[in-house]
Structures are given as structure tokens and as C-alpha cells.
N, C-alpha and C positions, 0 to 999 in steps of 0.2 A: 201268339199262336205261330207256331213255325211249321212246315209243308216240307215233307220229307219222301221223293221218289226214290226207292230204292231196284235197280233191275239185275235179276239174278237168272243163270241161265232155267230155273223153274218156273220162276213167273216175275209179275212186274207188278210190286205194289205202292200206292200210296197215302200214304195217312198224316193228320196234322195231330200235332200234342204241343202241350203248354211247354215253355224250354224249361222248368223245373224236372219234366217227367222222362225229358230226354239223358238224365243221368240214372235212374232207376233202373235195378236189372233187369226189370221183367223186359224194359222196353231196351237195353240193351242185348236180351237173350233173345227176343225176337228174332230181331235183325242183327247176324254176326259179322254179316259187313259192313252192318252201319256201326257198330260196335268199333271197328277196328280203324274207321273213320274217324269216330270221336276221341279215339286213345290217339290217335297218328299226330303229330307237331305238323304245325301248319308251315307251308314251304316260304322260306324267304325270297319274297318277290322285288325284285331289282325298283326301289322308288321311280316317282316321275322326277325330271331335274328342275323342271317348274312349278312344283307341289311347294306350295306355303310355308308345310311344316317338316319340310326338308333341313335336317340338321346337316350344321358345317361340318360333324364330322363321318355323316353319312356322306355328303357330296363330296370330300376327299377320299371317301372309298369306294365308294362307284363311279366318279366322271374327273379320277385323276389320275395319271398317272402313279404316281407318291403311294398314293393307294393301295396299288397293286404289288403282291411279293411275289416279280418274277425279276427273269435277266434284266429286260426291256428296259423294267419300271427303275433296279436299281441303274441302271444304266441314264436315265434322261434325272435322276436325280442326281447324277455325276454334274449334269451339261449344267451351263448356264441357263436361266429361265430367258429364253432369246422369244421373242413374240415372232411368232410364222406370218403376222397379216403383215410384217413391214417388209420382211426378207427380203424385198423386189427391190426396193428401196436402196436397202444397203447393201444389194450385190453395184446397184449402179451409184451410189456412193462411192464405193471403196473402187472399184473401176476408174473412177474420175478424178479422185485423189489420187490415187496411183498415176492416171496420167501427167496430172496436173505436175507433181514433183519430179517425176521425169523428165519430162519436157523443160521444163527448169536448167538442169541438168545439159544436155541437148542444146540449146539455146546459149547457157554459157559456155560450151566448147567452138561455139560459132562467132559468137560475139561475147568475149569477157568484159563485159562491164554492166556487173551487177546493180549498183546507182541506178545506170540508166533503164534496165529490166526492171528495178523496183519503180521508178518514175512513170512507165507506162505501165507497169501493171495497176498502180493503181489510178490511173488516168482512165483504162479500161474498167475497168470495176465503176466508175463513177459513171460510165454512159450506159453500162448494162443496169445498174439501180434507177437512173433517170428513164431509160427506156422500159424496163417491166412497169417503173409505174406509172408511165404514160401510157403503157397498152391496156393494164388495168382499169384507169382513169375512164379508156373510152371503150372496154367492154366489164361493164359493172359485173354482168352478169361470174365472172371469173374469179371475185372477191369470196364467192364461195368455199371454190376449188383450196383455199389457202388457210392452213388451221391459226385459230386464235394468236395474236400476236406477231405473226408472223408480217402481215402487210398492215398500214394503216388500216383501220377502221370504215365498218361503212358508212357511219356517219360522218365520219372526216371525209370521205371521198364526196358526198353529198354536200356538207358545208363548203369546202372548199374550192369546186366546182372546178377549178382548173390545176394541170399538173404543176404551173410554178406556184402556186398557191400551196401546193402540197410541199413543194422542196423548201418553202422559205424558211432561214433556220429559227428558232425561239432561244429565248434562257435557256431553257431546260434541257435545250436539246446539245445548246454547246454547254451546257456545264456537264452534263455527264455525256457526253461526247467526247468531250476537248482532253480527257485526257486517256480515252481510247485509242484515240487518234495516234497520240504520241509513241503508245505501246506498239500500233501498227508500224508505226515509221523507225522505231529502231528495232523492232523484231524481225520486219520483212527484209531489210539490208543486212542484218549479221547474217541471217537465214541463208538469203542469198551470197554474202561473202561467203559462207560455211560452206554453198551445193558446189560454190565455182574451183575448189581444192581438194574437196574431198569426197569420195563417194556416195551418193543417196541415202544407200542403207545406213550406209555411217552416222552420218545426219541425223536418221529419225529413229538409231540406235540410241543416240546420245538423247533427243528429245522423249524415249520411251522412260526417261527418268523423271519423266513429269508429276508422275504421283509422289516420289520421295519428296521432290522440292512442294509440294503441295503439301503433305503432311508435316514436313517442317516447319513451313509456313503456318499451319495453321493451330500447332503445339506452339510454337514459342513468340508468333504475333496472336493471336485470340487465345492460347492457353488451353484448347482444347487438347482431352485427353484420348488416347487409342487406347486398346489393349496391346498384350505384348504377341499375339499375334498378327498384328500388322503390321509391326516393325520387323518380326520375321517374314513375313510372304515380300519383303524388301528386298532380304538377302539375296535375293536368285537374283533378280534385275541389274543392283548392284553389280553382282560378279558378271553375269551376263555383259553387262556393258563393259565394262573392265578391260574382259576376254575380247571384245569385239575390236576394240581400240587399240590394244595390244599385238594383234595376231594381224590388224592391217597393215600397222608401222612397221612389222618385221618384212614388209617386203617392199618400204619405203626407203630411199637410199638418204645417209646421209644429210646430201647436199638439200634434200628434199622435207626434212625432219622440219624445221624450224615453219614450214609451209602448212605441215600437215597439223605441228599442235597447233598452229593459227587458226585452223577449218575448226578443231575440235573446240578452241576459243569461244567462235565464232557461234557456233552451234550450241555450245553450252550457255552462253549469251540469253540467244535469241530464244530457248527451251525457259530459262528463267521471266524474262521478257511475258510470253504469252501462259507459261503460271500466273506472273503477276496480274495480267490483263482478265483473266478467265476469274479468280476471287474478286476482282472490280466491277466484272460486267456480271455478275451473277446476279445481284440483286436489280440491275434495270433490264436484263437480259429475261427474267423469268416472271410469266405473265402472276402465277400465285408465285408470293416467296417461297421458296422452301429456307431450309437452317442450312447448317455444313455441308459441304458435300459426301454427305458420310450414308453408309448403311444405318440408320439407324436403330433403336431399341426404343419397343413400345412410348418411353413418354417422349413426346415432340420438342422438338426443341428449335427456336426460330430467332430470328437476330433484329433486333430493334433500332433501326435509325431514324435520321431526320427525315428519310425519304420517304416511310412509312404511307402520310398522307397523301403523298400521289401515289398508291399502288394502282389507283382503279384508271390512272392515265399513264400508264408506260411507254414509253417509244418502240414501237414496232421494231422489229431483226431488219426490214428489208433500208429503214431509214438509218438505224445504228452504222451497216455495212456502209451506206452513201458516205455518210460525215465522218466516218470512218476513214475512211477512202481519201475523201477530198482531203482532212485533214493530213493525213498523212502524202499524199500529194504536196499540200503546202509546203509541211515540213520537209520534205526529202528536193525540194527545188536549188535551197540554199546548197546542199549538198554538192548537186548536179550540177550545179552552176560551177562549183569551184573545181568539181575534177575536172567537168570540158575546159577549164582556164587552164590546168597544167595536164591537157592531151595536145596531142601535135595535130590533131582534126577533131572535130564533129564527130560524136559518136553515132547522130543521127544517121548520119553520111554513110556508114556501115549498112546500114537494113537495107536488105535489098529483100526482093521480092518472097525468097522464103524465110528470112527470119520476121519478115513481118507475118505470115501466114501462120506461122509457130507464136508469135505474139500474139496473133486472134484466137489461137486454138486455147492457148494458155491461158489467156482472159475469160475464156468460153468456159475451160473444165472446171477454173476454181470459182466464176462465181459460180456455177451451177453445181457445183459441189457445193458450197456455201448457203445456197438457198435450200439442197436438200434437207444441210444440219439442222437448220432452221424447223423445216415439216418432221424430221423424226422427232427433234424437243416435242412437237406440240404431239405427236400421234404416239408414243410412248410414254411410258414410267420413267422416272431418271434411273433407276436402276438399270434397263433396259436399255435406255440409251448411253449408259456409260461403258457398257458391255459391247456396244456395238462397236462403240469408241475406239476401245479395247482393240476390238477384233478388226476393224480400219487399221490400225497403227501395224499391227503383225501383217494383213495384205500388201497395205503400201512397204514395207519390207523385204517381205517373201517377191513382188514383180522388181522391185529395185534391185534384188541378189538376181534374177533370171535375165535383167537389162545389163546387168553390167557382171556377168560370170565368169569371162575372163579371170579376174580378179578376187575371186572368190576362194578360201583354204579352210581345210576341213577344220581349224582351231576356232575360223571367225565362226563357220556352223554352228560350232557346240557354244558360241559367247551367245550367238541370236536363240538358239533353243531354250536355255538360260534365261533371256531376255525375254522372251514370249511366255514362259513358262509362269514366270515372276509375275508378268504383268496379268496373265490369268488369276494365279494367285490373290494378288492384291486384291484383283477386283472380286472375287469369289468366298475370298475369307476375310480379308484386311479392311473392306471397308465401314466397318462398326465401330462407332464410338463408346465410350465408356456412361 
């Protein structure tokens, strides 16, 4: 039985009939406005976004962008899919990265001698690892604040009860450590040889080549295949870089040449260097495995090793960086040792009051950029954070061309527009595998 008010400016009435009766004309001739109700298509009402039987391709057309066919919508399906809850993050990322290499920079025009900048940087890095997780240690309560993976465990904090307890090294930690370590120790000194000749931008022009040697790497050591446009969204980078290289040396003299390919050496080194280390540290790096670092295509694809059975005990980012550190500390003493044998002083002897103060700021921007990288891994998609990556690498660029302008010609411009453009590319279109 259904109840039917109809109010017409004559009168106002109401009657109930069986809903069979509600199609018969007598009861449509009645009422010619309820008539006109019944013919009418019911209006499309906007679903709830928490309704059960909410199709994915209803909620891509009401609560998404994509959705929508206006300017806006094609517009944000141009952008990368960037997550707005981290944005804060990675403005003060890319901020402290940017510092961090500048100051580098800075530092070797005051005091050249990159050994020793690398010797105490990571000497510095080793008391800021030891001290967050002694602050940790004795306020538990802060273990929250810090996404999966990132610091030891609470129960490791709990078992272990004390901070040397926690540093003490294991097997495990120097077998996939030890040879982290090493990657740090000859990536961080060519780096530094490279900042101390040649300019910033330059530097992390030549390192925005990261994705080629990556993709190379991972065609002709793992045999994985791209399509062919990835090996196009290359081309721009490529040439980008090229043009970058090219148009600084033209205002190189000379006597200065043999200097400058040394820095690009130096820099191209250190770019292969930390490719290398990054397919190393991936799998004890990443709390779930993931496969290649590829975009990939619906079926999954993931890499089987010996390591497999310890996934569910990984060594935390904040303990890698430590033994990281100290490692490459080790390693880079021998070094230090033998250039203060053939310096005519003590390089120590140099610091005076403000290049130490630029050593503490140094020590301060990159591990705390460092520990950022760490909370975006855990608080995004890797696609997300690769993009962020991305968009890190063009910042620390675009403030290195504003610190050092001087030096700057509109050819190197159009080699970095090129380079960013690529690197967009790549990361936008190129990174699906086959």
C-alpha cells in the first residue's frame, strides 16, 4: 500500500492505492500532477562516499578529480599524483638538501680538503645516530612519532634496555652493512672531490643521470625489460646533461680544462657509486619488499633471495645510517691518514671557529634530511616518493644556479630545463616495465 499527498493550488488531497493501481489511467487521470511525476526520471543524486555499494567507477566520478571533464580536472591529470598530506615534509626536505650541498660547497672554498670534510662528516653523523637513539631510548613515549622501520623496534627498545645494548653490532647487521659502508666511503669523497672544482648544479646535473645508469643496470644485470618509452623519456636528460657540461666548460679556461673533466669524473663516479648502493640497499632498506623499482603493470613481480627469511626482522634506516657512517668513517681514516702525511700541516689545524660551525650546520642539514627520507619511505607510495625524489633533485638545482649566478649562461639554462624536463618524463611515463 503506498500514501500519496498530492497539493494543488484547488485543494489538497490524499489517498493510498495498491502500487499496481498507481499505473492505471483512471488513477493517472486523477491526478495530472501526479501523473507527470510518475512519467518524470528520477534525478541523479550525488552517492555517499562511504556507502558500501559504492562503485570504483562511481567514486572516480564523483570524489575525483579524473572524473571531472573540466580545465581543472584535465589539468591535475597532467601533474604528478604528489600526496598534499606530506607537502610540509618535503618543502623542508628539499630546503635542507639544498642546504646541505651548498654548504658543502662553502666549506670547500674555505678549507680544500675534501678527505677531511668527508672524515668528519661522517664522524658527525655517527654522534647524531648514537644521540637520537639515546633520546629515544629515554623517552619511549617518541617511538610512536616514527613510521615503521624507520627506528628500532619497541620491543628491541624494551629488550635491550640500554642505548649501548642497542648499538652493539650483530652478523647481520655487518653483513648487510659492510658493504654499504663501502658505497658511502668512496661515494662521499669523489662527491666531495667533484663539489670542490666544480659547480653544485653541475654536480647534481651530472647525478640527475641516476635513472639511465639505473635502468641500465637493471636491463643488462637482472635482464629486466622497459618498453621503448622509457628509453625515450631518457633522451631529454641525456641531452640536457650534455648541454649542461658543455656550455660550463665554454667559459672554462684552458689551463683549467683538465680540472673541470676531473670534477665531472669525480661526479660521475660518485652518481654510479650511489646507483650502485640504492639496488643494494633496497631490499634490507624496505620494511615490505617490493620487485624493481619500476611502475609496474597489474601482475606483481618481486625478487627472491637468500634474505627472504629474515624479512619480518630488517634493520631499521636510523641503525643502517649508524654503521653506515662508522663504516665509512673506518674506511676513509686510512685515506686521511696518508694525505695529512704528504700536507705541510694539520688539516685539523685549519678549523677555526667558523668552519667548524659550518661543520655542525652540515652535519645537522644532512642527517636531518636523511632522517626525513626515511619518514616519507614510510608515509608514502613509492611511486610518490619517487616523484618527490624527483622533484628534490630539480630544487637542490634550481637554489645551487641562484647561489652561484654569477656563473650561470643562458645555454647551461636550456641543458637544466632539458634535464628536469627528462627527469619529469622518466619518472611520469618511463617507469613501467614490460
Amino acid at each position: 500500500m503506498i500514501t500519496v499527498q498530492v497539493n494543488t493550488p484547488q485543494q489538497q488531497s490524499t489517498s493510498q492505492f495498491e502500487q499496481a493501481a498507481l499505473k492505471k489511467l483512471e488513477v493517472q487521470g486523477k491526478w495530472p500532477q501526479f501523473r507527470n511525476v510518475l512519467q518524470q526520471q528520477p534525478p541523479i543524486l550525488k552517492p555517499s562516499k562511504s556507502s558500501a555499494s559504492l562503485s570504483k567507477q562511481d567514486y572516480e566520478h564523483y570524489f575525483t578529480m579524473e572524473g571531472r571533464n573540466t580545465v581543472s580536472a584535465r589539468f591535475k591529470r597532467f601533474l604528478p599524483p604528489i600526496d598534499i598530506k606530506v607537502v610540509t615534509f618535503c618543502l623542508v626536505w628539499y630546503f635542507l638538501s639544498a642546504i646541505s650541498s651548498n654548504i658543502t660547497k662553502v666549506i670547500l672554498k674555505q678549507f680544500p680538503h675534501p678527505t677531511t670534510l668527508t672524515e668528519v662528516q661522517f664522524l658527525i653523523s655517527v654522534l647524531f645516530c648514537v644521540g637520537t637513539l639515546a633520546l629515544i631510548n629515554n623517552n619511549r613515549w617518541l617511538i610512536e612519532k616514527f613510521p615503521l622501520g624507520a627506528i628500532p623496534s619497541r620491543d628491541k627498545f624494551h629488550s635491550e634496555r640500554t642505548t649501548w645494548n642497542l648499538l652493539q653490532p650483530t652478523p647481520k647487521i655487518l653483513r648487510t652493512v659492510g658493504p654499504m659502508g663501502m658505497f658511502q666511503f668512496v661515494g662521499h669523497i669523489t662527491s666531495h672531490q667533484a663539489t670542490s672544482v666544480i659547480p653544485v648544479s653541475l654536480v647534481h646535473s651530472v647525478k640527475a643521470l641516476s635513472p639511465l645508469s639505473t635502468v641500465l643496470a637493471y636491463r643488462f644485470i637482472f635482464h629486466t625489460k622497459y618498453p621503448t618509452i622509457t628509453y625515450l623519456t631518457l633522451l631529454p636528460l641525456m641531452f640536457g646533461v650534455i648541454l649542461t657540461c658543455f656550455s660550463n666548460n665554454r667559459r672554462t679556461s684552458t689551463a683549467d680544462s683538465l680540472t673541470f673533466y676531473k670534477g665531472l669524473i669525480y661526479a660521475f663516479i660518485s652518481m654510479i657509486i650511489f646507483v650502485s648502493q640504492n639496488i643494494f640497499a633496497k631490499k634490507i632498506l624496505t620494511v615490505k619488499p617490493q620487485g624493481l623499482p619500476t611502475r609496474s603493470k597489474p601482475t606483481s613481480f618481486t625478487t627472491k633471495t637468500s634474505c627472504d627469511d629474515d624479512d619480518e626482522e630488517k634493520i631499521d634506516k636510523t641503525t643502517i645510517l649508524l654503521y653506515c657512517s662508522l663504516i665509512g668513517f673506518i674506511l676513509t681514516l686510512p685515506v686521511y691518514m696518508v694525505s695529512e702525511f704528504y700536507n705541510n700541516s694539520l688539516t685539523l689545524l685549519d678549523i677555526d671557529f667558523t668552519i667548524f660551525s659550518l661543520f655542525l650546520l652540515h652535519g645537522l642539514t644532512h642527517f636531518c634530511q636523511a632522517m626525513l627520507a626515511f619518514h616519507l619511505i614510510g608515509l608514502v607510495s613509492p611511486v610518490n616518493y619517487s616523484i618527490a625524489n624527483i622533484l628534490k633533485r630539480i630544487v637542490v638545482i634550481g637554489i645551487a644556479l641562484l647561489w652561484e649566478r654569477e656563473s650561470f649562461n643562458a645555454n647551461q639554462g636550456i641543458g637544466l630545463l632539458f634535464t628536469m624536463a627528462g627527469l619529469y618524463a622518466y619518472d611520469r611515463w618511463g617507469m613501467v616495465k614490460k
